[in-house]
N, C-alpha and C positions, 0 to 999 in steps of 0.2 A: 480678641486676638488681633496683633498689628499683622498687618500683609504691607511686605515690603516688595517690591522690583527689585534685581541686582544682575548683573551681568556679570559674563565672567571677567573672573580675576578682582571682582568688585567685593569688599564684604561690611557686614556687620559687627558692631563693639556693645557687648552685652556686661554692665558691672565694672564697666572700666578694666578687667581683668579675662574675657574672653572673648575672645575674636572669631566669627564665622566668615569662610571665604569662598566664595562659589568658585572650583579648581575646572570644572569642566560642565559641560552641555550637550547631551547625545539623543536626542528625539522626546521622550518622556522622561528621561533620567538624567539627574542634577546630582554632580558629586560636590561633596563639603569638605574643606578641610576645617578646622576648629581646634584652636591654640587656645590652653585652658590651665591654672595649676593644677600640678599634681593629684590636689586634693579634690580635685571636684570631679565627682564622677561622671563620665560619660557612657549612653549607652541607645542605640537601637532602642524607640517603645516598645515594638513587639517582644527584645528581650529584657525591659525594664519591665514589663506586663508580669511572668514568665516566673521575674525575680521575687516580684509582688505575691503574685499568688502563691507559690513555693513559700517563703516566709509565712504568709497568714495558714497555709496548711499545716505546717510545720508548730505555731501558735496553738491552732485547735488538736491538732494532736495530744501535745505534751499537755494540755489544759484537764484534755479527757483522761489521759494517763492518772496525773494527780487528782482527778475527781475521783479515778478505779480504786486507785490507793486511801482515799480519805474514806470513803464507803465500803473500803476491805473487801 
């Protein structure tokens, strides 16, 4: 992992193509703003966590559905 310093109103250029910018600083909490295309998803880990497991339940589900079906 890089650890970078930034101050505000300072940011980071990730890919040529997206920009992180440290907008504020209030005791333990750092806002970001982050200019990205369209296409690239952004999201909270706790709700890209969320996304993840949801998707892989959703996999073993339907996996077990079709195993019900092949064994009648």
């Amino acid at each position: 992992m890089l650890a970078l310093s930034r101050k505000k109103n300072e940011a980071l250029v990730i890919n040529n193509n997206i920009e992180i910018t440290v907008l504020e600083i209030k005791g333990e909490q750092v806002k970001l703003g982050i200019s990205a295309p369209k296409e690239v998803p952004i999201y909270r880990k706790e709700v890209y966590v969320q996304i993840q497991e949801a998707n892989q339940e959703a996999v073993n589900l339907d996996g077990l559905e079709v195993l019900k079906n092949l064994l009648g």
